[in-house]
C-alpha positions as CSV (number, residue, x, y, z in Angstrom):
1,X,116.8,76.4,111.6
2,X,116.2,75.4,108.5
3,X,115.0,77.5,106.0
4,X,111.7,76.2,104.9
5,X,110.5,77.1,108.2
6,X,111.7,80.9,107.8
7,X,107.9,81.7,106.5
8,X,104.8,79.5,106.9
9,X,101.4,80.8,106.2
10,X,98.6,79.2,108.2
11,X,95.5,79.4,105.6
12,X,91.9,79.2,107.7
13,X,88.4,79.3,105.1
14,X,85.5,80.6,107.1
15,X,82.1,80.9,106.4
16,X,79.7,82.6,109.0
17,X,82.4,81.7,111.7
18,X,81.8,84.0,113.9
19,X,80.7,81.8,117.0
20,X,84.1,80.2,116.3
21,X,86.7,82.0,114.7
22,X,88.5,84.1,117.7
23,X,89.0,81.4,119.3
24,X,91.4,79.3,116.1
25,X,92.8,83.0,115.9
26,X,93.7,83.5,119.6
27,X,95.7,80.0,119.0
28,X,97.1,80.8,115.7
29,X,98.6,84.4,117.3
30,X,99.7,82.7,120.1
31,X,101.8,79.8,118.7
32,X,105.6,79.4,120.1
33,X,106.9,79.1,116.3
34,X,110.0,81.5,115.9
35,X,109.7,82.0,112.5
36,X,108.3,84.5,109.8
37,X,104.1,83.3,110.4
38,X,101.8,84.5,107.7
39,X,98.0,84.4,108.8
40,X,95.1,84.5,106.2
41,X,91.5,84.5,106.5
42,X,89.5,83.6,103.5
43,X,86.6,84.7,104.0
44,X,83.9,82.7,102.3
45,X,80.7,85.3,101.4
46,X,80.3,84.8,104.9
47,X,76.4,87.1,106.1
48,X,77.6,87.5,109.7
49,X,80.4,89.3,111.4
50,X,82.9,87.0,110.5
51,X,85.3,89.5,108.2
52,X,84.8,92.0,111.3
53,X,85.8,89.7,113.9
54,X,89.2,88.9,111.8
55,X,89.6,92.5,111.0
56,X,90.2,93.7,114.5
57,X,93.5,90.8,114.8
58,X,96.3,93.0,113.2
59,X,98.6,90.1,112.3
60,X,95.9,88.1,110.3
61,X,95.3,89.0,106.5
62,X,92.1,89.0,105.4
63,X,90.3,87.9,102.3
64,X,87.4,88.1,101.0
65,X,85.3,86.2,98.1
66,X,81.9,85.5,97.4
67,X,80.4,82.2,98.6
68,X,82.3,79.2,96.7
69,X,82.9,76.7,99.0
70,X,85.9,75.8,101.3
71,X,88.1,74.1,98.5
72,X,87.6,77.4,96.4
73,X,88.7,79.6,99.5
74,X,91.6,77.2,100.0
75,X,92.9,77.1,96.9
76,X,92.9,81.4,96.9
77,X,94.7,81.2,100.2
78,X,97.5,79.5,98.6
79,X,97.6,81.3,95.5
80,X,97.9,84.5,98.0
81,X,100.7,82.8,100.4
82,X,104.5,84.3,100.5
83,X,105.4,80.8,102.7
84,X,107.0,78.0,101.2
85,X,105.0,75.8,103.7
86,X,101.3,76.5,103.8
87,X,99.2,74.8,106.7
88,X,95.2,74.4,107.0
89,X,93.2,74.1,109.8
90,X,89.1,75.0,109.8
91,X,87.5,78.1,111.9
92,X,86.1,76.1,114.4
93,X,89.8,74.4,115.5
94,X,91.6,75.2,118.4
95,X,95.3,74.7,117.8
96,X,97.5,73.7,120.4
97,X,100.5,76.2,121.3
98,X,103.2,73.7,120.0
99,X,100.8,72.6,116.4
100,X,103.3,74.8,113.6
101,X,106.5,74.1,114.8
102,X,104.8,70.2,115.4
103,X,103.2,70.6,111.6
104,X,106.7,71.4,110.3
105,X,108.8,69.1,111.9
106,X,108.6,66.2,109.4
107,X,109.2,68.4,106.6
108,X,112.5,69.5,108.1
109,X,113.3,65.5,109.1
110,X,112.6,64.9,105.8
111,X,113.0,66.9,102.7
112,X,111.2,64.5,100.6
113,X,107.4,64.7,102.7
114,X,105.6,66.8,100.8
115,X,102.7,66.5,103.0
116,X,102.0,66.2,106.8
117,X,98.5,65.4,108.7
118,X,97.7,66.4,111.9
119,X,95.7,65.0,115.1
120,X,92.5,65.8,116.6
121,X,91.4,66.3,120.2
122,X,88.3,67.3,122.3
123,X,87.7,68.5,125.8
124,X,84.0,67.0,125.1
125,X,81.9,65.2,127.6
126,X,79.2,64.5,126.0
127,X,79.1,60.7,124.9
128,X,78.4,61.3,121.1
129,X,81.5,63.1,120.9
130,X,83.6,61.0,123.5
131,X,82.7,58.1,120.5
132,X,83.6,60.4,117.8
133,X,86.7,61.1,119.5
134,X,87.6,57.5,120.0
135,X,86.4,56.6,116.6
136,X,89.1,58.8,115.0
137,X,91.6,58.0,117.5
138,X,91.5,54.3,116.4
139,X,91.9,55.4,113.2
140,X,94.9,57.5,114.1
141,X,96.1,54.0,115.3
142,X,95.8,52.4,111.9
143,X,97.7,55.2,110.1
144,X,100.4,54.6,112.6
145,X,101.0,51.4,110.9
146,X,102.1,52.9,107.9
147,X,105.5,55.0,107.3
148,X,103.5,57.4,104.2
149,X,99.5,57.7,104.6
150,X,97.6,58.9,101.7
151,X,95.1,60.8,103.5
152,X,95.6,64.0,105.1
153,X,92.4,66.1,106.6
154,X,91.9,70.0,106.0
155,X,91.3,70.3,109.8
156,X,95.5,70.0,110.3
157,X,97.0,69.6,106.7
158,X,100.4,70.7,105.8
159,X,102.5,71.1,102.3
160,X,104.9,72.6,100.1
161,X,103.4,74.8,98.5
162,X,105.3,74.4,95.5
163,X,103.8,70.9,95.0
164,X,100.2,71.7,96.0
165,X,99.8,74.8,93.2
166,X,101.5,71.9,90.5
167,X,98.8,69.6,91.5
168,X,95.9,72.5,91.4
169,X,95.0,72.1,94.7
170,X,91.9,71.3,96.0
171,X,88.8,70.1,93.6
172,X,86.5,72.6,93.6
173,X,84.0,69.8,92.1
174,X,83.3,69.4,96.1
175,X,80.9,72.4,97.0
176,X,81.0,71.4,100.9
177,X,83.7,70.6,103.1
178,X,83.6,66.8,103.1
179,X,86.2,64.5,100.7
180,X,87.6,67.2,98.7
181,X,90.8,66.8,101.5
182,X,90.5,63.0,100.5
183,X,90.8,63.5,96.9
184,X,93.4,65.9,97.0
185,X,95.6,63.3,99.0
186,X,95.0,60.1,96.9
187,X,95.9,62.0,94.1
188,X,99.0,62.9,95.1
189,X,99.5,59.3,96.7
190,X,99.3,58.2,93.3
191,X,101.9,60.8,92.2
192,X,104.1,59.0,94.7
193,X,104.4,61.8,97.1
194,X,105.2,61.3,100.1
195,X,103.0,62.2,103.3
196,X,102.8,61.3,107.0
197,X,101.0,61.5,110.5
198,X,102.0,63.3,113.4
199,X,99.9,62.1,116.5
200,X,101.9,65.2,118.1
201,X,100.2,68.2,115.8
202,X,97.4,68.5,117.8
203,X,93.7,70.9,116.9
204,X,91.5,70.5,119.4
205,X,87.8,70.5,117.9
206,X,83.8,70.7,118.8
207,X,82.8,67.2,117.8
208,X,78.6,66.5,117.0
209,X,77.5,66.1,120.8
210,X,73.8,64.8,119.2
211,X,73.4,61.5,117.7
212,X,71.3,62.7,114.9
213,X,73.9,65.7,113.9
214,X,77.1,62.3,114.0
215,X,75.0,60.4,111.7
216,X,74.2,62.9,109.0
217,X,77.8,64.5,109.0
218,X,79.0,60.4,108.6
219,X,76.4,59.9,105.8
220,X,77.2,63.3,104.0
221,X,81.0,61.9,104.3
222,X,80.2,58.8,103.0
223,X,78.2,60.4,99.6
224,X,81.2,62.9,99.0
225,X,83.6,60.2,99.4
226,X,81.9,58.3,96.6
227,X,82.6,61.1,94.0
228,X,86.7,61.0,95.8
229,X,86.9,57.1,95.0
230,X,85.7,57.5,91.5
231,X,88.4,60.1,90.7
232,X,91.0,57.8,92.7
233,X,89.5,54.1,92.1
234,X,92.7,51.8,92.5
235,X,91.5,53.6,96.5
236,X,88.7,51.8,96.7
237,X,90.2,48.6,98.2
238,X,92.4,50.2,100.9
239,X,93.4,53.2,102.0
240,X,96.0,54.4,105.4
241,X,93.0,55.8,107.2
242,X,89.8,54.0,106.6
243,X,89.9,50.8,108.9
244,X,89.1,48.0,106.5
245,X,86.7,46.2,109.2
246,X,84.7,49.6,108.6
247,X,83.9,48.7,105.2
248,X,82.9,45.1,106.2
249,X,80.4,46.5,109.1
250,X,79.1,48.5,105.9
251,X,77.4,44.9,104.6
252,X,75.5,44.3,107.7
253,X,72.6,46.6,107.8
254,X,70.6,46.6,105.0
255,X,71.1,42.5,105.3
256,X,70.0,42.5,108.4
257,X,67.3,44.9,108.1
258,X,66.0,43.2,104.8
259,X,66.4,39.9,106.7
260,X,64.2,40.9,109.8
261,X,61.6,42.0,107.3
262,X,61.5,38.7,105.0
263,X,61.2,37.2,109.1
264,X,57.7,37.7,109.0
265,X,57.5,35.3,105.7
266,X,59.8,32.7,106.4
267,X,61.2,31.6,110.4
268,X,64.4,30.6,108.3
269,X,64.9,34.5,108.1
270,X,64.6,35.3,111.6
271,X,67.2,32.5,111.8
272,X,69.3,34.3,109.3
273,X,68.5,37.9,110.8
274,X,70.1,36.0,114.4
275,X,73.0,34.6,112.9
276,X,73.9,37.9,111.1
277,X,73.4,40.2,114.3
278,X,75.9,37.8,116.0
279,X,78.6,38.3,113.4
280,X,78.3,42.1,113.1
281,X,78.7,41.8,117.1
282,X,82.0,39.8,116.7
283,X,83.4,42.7,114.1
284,X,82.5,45.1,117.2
285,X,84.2,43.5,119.8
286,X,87.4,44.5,118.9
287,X,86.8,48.4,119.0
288,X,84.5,48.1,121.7
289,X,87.5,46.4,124.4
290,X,89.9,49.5,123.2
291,X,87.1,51.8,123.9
292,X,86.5,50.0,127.3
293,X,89.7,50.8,128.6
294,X,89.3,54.5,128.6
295,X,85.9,55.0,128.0
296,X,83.1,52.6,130.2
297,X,80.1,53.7,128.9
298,X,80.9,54.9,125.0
299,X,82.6,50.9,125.1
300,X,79.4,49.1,126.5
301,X,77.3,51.5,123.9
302,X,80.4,51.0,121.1
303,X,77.7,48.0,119.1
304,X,75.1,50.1,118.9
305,X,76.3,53.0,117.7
306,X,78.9,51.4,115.3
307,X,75.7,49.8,113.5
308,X,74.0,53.3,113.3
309,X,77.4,54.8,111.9
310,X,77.1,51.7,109.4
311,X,73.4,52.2,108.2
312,X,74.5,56.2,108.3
313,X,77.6,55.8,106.0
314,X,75.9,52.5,103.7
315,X,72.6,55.0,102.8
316,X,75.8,57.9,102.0
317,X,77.5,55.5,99.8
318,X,74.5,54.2,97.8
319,X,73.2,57.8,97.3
320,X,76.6,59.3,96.6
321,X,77.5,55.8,94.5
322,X,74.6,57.1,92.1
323,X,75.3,60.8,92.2
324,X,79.0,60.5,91.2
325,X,78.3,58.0,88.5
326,X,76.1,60.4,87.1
327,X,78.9,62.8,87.0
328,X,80.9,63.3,83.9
């Protein structure tokens, strides 16, 4: 084997985790990789029983800081890593048996991928997350398109270490765990590293099951991702895993919405208001058929909830548009 793969560590920040974190552990000490495996537990000021939960696993290091967010707590992990590959995944992940010797492959296929990104997966039923789980699967269809991605989530990440301590890591700028994975991988897109997709590294994960708790993680998204683009801006136009169709469904809300209102003035509105729910139905239709196919109900709902995920990510990037140009 080669001999990058003769030590990985596998780097997991927690914060109060403790409903959670046996369960990513049980995977993680379970995995069929043959190779030297390096566990470590950063323990993020966590007030439950977290750090005693992780303490009773043998083979996982643990370590502790006070409370500074999940970039912070990455960022130690890899300081603290003996493995010339580190891997993330989050507490609350469930890795498949196969997901290290899955996660390494491409670096051993290719010496020059500096970065690899995972897959997620949910045994779900509920239809919230049966749409969040198609909604990132048609994503995961987009990256597929391209050979290199620049976008690699925390939830299955993968690099050389080497290259993620010369680019400092993750910006601890972002306090919460949302975007901070996006910056750190346009920046090194714009580097010229290279990183792909792996369908095949597979996490499985605890999607929002309520409608309310999809649409305020996709708004706080949306506001983090604002202070991501202004670091990165030559990302604004496109990146490998944001469909662009996305950003145009973006547009349709508040016209809509201000349309239906200036209705009540002017029948010429409620025309307009008509025409534009028509053509925010045509940009659904595509998503909508794939969703069909293996999913009845989340495709006949697909319109509906793609406008709420719309209004949910257009109020995120107005607010987080005006926070992030306010920062220095």
């Amino acid at each position: 084997m080669d001999a990058i793969a003769d030590m990985v560590t596998v780097i997991i920040p927690a914060f109060n985790a403790e409903k959670a974190i046996s369960r990513c552990l049980d995977a993680l000490t379970g995995q069929n990789y043959s190779g030297e495996l390096e566990i470590i537990v950063i323990d993020d000021g966590s007030t439950d029983s977290t750090p005693d939960i992780v303490s009773q696993y043998k083979r996982v290091q643990l370590v502790r800081q006070k409370n500074a967010g999940p970039a912070s707590a990455r960022n130690k992990g890899a300081s603290a890593a003996r493995g010339d590959i580190i891997l993330f995944t989050d507490s609350d992940c469930v890795p498949e048996q196969n997901w290290i010797s899955e996660m390494l492959r491409p670096f051993h296929e290719d010496r020059e991928v500096v970065g690899v990104k995972g897959a997620y997966k949910t045994r779900q039923r509920e239809i919230t997350a049966r749409f969040v789980q198609l909604e990132y699967e048609d994503k995961y269809n987009y990256m597929l398109k391209d050979k290199y991605i620049d976008f690699i989530d925390t939830y299955s990440a993968g690099f050389r270490k080497n290259i993620f301590l010369e680019m400092n890591g993750y910006d601890t700028a972002f306090p919460v765990a949302c975007a901070e994975d996006v910056e750190l991988s346009y920046r090194m897109s714009n580097r010229g590293h290279k990183m792909v997709f792996n369908p095949d590294a597979v996490v499985y994960h605890t999607h929002p099951d309520r409608l309310i708790d999809y649409l305020k993680k996709k708004y706080k998204f949306a506001y983090w991702r604002m202070l991501a683009l202004k670091k990165n801006p030559d990302k604004a136009l496109k990146d490998s895993h944001t469909p662009q169709m996305m950003k145009l469904q973006l547009l349709f809300p508040p016209l809509i919405i201000g349309s239906a209102i200036l209705a009540i003035l002017d029948i010429i509105f409620l025309i307009l208001t008509l025409v534009l729910v028509k053509i925010f139905l045509a940009t659904t239709v595509s998503f909508a058929y794939r969703s069909l196919k293996s999913d009845a109900i989340v495709g006949l709902l697909a319109p509906v909830l793609l406008f709420l995920r719309a209004s949910a990510q257009f109020s995120g990037v107005l607010f987080g548009a005006v926070f992030a140009g306010k920062r220095t």
